[in-house]
C-alpha positions as a Markdown table, in Angstrom:
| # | Residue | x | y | z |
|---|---|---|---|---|
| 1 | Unk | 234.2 | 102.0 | -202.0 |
| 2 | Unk | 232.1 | 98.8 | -202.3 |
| 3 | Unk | 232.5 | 96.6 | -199.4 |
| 4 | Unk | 234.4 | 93.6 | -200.9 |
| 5 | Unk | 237.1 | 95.6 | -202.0 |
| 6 | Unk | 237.3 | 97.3 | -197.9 |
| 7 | Unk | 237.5 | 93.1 | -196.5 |
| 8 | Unk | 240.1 | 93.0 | -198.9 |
| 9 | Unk | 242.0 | 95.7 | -197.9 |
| 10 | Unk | 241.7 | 94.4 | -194.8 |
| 11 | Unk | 242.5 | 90.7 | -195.5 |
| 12 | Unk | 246.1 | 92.2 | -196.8 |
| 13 | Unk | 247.1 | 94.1 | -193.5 |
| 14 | Unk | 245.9 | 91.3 | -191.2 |
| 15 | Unk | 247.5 | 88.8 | -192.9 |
| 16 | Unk | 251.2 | 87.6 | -191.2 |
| 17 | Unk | 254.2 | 88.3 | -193.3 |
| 18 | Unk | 257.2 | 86.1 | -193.1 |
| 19 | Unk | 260.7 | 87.5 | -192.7 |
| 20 | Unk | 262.4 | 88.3 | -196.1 |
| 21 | Unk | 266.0 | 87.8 | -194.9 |
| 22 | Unk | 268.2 | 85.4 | -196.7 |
| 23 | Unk | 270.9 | 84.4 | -194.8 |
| 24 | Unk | 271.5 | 85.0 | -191.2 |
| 25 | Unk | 275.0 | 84.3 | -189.5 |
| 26 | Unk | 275.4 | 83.9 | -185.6 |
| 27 | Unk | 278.7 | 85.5 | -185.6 |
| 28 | Unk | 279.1 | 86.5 | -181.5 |
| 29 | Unk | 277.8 | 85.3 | -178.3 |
| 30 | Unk | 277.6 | 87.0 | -175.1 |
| 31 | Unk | 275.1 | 86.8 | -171.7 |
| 32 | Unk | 271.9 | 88.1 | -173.2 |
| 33 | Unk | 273.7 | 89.1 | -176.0 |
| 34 | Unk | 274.4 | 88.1 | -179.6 |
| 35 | Unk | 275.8 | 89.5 | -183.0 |
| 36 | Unk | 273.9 | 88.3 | -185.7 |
| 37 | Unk | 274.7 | 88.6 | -189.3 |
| 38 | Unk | 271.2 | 89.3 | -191.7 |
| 39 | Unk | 272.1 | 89.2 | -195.0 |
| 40 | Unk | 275.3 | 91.1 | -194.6 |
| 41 | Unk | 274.4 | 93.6 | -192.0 |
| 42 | Unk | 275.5 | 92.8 | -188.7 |
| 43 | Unk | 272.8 | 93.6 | -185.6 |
| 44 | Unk | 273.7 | 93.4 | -182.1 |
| 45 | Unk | 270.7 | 92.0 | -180.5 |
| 46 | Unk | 270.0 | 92.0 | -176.4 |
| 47 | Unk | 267.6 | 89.3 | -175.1 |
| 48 | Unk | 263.8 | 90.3 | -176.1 |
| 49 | Unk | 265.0 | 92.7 | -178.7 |
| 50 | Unk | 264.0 | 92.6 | -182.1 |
| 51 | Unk | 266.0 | 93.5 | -185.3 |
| 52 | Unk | 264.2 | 96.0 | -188.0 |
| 53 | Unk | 264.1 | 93.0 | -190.2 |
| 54 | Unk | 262.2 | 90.9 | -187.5 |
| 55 | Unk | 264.4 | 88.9 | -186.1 |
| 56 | Unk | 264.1 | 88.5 | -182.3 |
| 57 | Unk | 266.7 | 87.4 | -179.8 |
| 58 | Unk | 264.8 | 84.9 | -177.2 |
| 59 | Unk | 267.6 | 84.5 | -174.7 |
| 60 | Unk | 271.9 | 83.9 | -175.7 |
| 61 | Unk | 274.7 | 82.6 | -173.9 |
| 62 | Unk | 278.4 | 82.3 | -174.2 |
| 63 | Unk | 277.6 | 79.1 | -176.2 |
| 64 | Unk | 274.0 | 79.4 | -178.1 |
| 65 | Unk | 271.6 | 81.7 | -179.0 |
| 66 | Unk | 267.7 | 81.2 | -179.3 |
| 67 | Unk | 266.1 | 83.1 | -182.0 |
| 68 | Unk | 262.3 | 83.7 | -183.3 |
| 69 | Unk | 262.1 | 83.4 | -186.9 |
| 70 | Unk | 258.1 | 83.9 | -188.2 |
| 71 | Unk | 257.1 | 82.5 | -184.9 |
| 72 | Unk | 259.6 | 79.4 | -184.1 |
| 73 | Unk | 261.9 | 79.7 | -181.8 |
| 74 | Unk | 265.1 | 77.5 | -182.5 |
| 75 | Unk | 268.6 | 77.1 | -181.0 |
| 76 | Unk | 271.7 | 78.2 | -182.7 |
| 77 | Unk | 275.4 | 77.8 | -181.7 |
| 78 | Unk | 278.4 | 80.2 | -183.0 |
| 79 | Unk | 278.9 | 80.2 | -186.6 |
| 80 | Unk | 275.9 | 78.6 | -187.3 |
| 81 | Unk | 274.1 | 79.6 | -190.7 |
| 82 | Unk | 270.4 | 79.9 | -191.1 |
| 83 | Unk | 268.9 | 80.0 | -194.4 |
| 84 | Unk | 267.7 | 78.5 | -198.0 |
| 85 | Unk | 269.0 | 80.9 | -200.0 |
| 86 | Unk | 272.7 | 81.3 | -200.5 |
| 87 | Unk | 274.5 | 82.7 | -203.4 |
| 88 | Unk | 277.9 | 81.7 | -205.0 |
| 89 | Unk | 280.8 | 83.6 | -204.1 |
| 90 | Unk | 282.0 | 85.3 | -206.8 |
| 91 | Unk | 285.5 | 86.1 | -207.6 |
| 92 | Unk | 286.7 | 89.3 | -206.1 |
| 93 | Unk | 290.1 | 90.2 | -204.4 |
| 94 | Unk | 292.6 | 87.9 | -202.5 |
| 95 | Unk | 294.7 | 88.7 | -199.8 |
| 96 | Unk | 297.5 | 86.5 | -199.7 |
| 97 | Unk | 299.1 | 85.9 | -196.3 |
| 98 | Unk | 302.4 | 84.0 | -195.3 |
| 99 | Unk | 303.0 | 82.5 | -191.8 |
| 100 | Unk | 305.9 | 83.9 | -189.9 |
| 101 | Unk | 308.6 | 82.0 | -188.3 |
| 102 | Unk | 306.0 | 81.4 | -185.4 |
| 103 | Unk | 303.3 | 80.3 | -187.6 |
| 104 | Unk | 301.3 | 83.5 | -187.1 |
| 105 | Unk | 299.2 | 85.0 | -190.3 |
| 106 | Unk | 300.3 | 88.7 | -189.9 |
| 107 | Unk | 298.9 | 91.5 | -192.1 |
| 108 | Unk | 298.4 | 95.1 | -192.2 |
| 109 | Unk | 295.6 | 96.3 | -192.5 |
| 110 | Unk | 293.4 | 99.7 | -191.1 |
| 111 | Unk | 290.6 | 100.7 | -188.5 |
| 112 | Unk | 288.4 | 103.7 | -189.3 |
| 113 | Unk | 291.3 | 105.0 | -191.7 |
| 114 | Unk | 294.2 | 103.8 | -189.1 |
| 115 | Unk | 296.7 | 101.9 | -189.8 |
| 116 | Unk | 296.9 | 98.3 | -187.9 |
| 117 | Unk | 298.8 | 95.1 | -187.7 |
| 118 | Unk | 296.1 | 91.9 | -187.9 |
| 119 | Unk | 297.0 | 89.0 | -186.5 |
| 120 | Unk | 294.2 | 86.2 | -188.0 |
| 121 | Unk | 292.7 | 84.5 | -185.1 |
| 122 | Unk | 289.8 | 82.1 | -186.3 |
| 123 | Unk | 288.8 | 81.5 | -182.8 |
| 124 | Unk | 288.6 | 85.1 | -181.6 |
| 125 | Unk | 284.8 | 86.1 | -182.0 |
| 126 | Unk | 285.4 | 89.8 | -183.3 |
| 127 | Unk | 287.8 | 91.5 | -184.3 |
| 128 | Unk | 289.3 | 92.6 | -180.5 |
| 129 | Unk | 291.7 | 94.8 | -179.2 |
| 130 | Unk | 293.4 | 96.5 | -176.1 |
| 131 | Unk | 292.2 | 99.9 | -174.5 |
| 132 | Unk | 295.5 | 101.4 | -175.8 |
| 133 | Unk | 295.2 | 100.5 | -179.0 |
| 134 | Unk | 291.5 | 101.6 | -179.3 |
| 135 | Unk | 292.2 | 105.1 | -178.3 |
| 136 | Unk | 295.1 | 104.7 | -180.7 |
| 137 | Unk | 292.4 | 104.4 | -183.2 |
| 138 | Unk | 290.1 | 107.1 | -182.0 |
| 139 | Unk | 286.8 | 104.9 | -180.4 |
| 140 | Unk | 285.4 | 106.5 | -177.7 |
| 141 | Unk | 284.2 | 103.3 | -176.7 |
| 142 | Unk | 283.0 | 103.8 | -173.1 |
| 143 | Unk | 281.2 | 106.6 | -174.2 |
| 144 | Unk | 279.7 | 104.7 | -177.5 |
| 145 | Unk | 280.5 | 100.9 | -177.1 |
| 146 | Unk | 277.9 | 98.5 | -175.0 |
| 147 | Unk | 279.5 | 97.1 | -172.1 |
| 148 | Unk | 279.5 | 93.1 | -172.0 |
| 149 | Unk | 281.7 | 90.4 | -170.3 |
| 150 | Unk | 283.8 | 88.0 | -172.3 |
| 151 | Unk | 285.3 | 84.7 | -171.3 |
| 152 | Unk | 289.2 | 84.2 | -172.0 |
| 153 | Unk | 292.1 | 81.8 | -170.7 |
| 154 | Unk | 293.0 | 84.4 | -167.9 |
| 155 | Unk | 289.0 | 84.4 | -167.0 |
| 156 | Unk | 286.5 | 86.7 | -167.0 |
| 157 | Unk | 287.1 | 90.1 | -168.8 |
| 158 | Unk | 285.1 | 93.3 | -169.3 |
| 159 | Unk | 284.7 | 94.3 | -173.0 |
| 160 | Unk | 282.8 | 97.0 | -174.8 |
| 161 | Unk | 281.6 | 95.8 | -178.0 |
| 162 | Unk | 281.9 | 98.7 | -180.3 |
| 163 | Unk | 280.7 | 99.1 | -184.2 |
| 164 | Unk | 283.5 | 99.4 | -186.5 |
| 165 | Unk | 283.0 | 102.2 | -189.9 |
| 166 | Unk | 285.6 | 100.8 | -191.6 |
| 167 | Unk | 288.3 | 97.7 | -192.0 |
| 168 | Unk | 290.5 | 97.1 | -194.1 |
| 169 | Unk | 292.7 | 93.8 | -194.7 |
| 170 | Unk | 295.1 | 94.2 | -197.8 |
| 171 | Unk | 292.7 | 95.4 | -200.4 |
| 172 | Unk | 289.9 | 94.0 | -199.2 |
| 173 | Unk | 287.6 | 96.8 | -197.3 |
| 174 | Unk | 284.4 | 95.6 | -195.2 |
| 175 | Unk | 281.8 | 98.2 | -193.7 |
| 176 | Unk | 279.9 | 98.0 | -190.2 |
| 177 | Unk | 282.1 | 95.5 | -188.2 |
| 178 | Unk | 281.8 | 94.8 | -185.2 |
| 179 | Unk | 284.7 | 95.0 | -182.6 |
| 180 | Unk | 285.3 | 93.8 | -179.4 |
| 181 | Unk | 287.5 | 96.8 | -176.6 |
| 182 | Unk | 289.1 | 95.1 | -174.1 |
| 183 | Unk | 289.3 | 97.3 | -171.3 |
| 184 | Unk | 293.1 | 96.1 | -170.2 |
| 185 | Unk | 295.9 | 95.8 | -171.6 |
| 186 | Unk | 295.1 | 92.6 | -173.3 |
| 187 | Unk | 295.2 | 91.5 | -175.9 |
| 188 | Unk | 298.6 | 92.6 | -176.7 |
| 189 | Unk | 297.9 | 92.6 | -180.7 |
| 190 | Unk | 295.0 | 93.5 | -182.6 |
| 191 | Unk | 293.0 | 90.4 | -183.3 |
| 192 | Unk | 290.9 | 89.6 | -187.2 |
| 193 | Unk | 288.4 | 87.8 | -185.5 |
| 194 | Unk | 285.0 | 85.8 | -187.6 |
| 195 | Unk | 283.4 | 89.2 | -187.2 |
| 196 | Unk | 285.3 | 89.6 | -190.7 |
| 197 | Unk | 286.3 | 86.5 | -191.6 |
| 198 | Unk | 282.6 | 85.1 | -191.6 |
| 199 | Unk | 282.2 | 88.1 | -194.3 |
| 200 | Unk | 285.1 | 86.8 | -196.5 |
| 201 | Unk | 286.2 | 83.3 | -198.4 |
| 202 | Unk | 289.4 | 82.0 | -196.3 |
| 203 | Unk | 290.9 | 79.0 | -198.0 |
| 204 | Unk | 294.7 | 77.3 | -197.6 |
| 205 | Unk | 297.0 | 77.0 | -200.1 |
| 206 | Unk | 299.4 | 74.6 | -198.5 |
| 207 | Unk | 300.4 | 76.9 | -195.9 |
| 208 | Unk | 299.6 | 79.8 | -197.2 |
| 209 | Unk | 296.4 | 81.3 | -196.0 |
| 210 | Unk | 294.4 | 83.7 | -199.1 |
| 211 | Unk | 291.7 | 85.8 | -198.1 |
| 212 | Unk | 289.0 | 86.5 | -200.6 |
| 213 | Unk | 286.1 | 89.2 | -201.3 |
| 214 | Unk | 282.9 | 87.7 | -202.0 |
């Protein structure tokens, strides 16, 4: 093989390559842990880890998260979206959803093939439920979950975040979620946290609250 074609060769696998990912979604935050949405796959990244599409978790607390993208490290907060490149939702199915008498959005809906009750919560992280209602469902999630702390209004509380196959809202069914065990008795119902809404359209109509596929 003549020479300038083996530099080139060479040129190719030395040179850096830049992440490919579109959009990336801080959707949890945890000590030295965070759930990151890339381009519609949720990773649950550990401080120093990197995800298979080469995004690295610097360090993360209960209120940012430092990544390292291409070689810049930046700070992100929950929610936060990173990325040029963002497509148009499209129209796909609506859930429709009425406030009861307490001005709670209720709605059935199923984990793994079980059915639950939802209560939307926009200010729960993932979607999070009670020990009870986890072996209810069928997640061994001692055996399989990661264990992790979480801070709530009665203080601190041991969790096991846990990957979800399947949920299901209405008619609208997302894959890979991730889920938060509470290992107590709280919360008392099973919480639709931004683990699923960040995945979905959520828009008022007066007080109604509709809930739409991208």
């Amino acid at each position: 093989m003549p020479i300038k074609n083996i530099i080139l060769i060479l040129l190719i696998f030395m040179s850096p390559c830049s992440i490919a990912v579109e959009k990336i979604v801080i959707v949890g935050l945890f000590k030295d842990k965070a759930i990151v949405e890339l381009d519609g796959k949720q990773r649950v990244l550990t401080a120093g880890k990197t995800s298979p599409e080469g995004v690295t978790l610097v360090s993360a607390n209960s209120r940012e998260a430092v990544l390292e993208i291409n070689g810049e490290q930046k700070t992100y907060t929950l929610g936060t979206h990173i990325g040029s490149s963002y497509n148009a939702a499209s129209e796909g199915i609506i859930v429709t959803i009425a406030p009861d008498n307490g001005g709670m959005y209720n709605v059935n809906g199923s984990i793994n093939g079980f059915q639950v009750n939802f209560v939307v919560d926009t200010g729960a992280t993932l979607i999070s439920m009670n020990r009870n209602d986890a072996k209810r469902i069928g997640l061994n999630y001692k055996l399989e979950g990661e264990e992790s702390t979480s801070h709530t209004a009665g203080g601190i509380s041991k969790i096991y975040l846990v990957k979800l196959k399947k949920v299901k809202v209405g008619d609208i069914e997302l894959q890979d979620v991730a889920g938060a065990v509470h290992d107590s008795d709280f919360p008392g119902v099973i919480l639709l946290g931004n683990s699923f809404l960040s995945r979905i359209d959520m828009n008022r109509d007066g007080r109604v609250l509709q809930l739409q596929k991208k």
